[in-house]
C-alpha positions as CSV (number, residue, x, y, z in Angstrom):
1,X,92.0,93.2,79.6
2,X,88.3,94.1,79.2
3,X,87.2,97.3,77.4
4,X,86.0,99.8,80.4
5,X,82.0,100.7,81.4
6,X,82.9,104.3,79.8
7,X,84.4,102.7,76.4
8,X,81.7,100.2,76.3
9,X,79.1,102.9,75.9
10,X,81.1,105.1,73.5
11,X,81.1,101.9,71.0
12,X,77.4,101.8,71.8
13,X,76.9,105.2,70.5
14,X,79.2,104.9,68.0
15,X,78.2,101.3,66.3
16,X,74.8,103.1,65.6
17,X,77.0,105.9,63.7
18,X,79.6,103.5,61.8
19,X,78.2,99.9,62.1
20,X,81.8,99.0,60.8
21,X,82.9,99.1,64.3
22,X,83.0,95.3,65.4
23,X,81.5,94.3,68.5
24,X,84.3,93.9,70.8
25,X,86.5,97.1,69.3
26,X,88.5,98.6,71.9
27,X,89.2,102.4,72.7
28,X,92.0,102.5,69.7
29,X,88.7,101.7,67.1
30,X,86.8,104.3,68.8
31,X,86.9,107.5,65.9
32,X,89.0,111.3,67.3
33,X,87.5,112.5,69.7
34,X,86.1,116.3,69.4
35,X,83.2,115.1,67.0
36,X,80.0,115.7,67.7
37,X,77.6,112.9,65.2
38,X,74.5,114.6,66.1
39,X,72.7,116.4,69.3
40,X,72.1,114.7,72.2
41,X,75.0,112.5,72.6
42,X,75.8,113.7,75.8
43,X,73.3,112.5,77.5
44,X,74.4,108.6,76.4
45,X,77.7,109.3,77.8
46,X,78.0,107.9,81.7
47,X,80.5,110.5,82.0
48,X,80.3,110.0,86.1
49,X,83.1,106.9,85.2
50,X,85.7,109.9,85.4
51,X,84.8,111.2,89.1
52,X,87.6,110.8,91.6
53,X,85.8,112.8,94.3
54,X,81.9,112.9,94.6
55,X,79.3,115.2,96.1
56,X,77.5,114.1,99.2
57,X,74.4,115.8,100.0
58,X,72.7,116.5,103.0
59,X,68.8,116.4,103.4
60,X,68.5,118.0,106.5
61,X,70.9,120.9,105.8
62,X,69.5,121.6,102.4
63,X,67.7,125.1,102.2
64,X,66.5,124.1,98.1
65,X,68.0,126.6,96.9
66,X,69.0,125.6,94.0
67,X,72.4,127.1,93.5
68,X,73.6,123.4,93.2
69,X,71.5,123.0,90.2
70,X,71.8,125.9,88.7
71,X,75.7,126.0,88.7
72,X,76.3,122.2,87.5
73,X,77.7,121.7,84.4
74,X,76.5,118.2,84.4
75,X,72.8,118.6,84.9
76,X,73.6,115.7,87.8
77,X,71.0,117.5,90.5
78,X,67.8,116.1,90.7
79,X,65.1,118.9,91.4
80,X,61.3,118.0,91.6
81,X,58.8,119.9,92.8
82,X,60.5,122.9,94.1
83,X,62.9,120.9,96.1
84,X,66.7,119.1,95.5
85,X,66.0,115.2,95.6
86,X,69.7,114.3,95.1
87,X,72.4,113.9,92.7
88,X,72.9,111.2,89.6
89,X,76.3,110.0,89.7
90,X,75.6,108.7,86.1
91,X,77.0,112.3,84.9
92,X,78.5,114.0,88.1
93,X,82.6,114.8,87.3
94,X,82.9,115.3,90.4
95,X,83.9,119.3,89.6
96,X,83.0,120.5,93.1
97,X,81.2,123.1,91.2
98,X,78.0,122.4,93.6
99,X,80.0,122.4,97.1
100,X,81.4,125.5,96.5
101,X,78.2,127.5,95.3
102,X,76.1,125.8,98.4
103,X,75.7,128.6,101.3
104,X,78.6,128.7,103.5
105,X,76.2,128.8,106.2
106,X,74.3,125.9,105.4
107,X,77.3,123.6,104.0
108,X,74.9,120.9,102.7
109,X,76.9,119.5,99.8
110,X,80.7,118.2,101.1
111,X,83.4,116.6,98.6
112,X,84.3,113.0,99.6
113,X,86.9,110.9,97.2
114,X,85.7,108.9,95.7
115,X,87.9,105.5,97.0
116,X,85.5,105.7,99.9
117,X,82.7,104.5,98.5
118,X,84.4,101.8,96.4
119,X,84.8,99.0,99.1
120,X,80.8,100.2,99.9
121,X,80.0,99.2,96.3
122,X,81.9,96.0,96.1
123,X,79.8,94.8,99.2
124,X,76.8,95.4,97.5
125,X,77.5,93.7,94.9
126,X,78.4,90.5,96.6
């Protein structure tokens, strides 16, 4: 059994720390959770492994209002220029935070699980 994509980069972060931590350690050598080493460590985190629904955003519909952004915990929206570009699925949860802020009216964000887009991916990568 191989060590998952989130474990992987927690002994990452976490070999810089403690380089007592071999290599190929798996989650058990990982140290209690709840520590913070130093700031910043969120961001190295591709906390997105945990999403089992995902946000799917709508170009067209999308009035940039930002409510999306504003609201999510995750900094996962993309704003540039005055506008939403999209979301990184490297940190989206998956919360639905951004769904249910976005105008009724405009309904530019909608929730889809996340199993839908899994046989997508494999294709890709083949």
């Amino acid at each position: 059994m191989t060590p998952s994509s989130q474990t992987k980069n927690l002994l990452k972060v976490h070999q810089v720390i403690d380089p007592e931590i071999e290599p190929n350690a798996g989650w058990g050598d990982l140290p209690i959770g709840g520590v913070i080493p130093q700031g910043g460590t969120a961001r190295q985190f591709a906390t997105g492994d945990w999403r089992t629904i995902r946000p799917v955003w709508s170009k067209e519909k999308c009035i940039n209002c930002h409510r999306c952004w504003l609201y999510c915990p995750d900094i996962s929206w993309i704003s540039q220029d005055g506008k939403i570009q999209g979301v990184d699925l490297t940190f989206c949860k998956g919360c639905g935070i951004c769904a249910n802020v976005c105008p009724a009216k405009v309904h530019a964000i909608e929730m889809h699980p996340e199993d839908d887009f899994k046989s997508n991916e494999a294709a890709k990568e083949e």
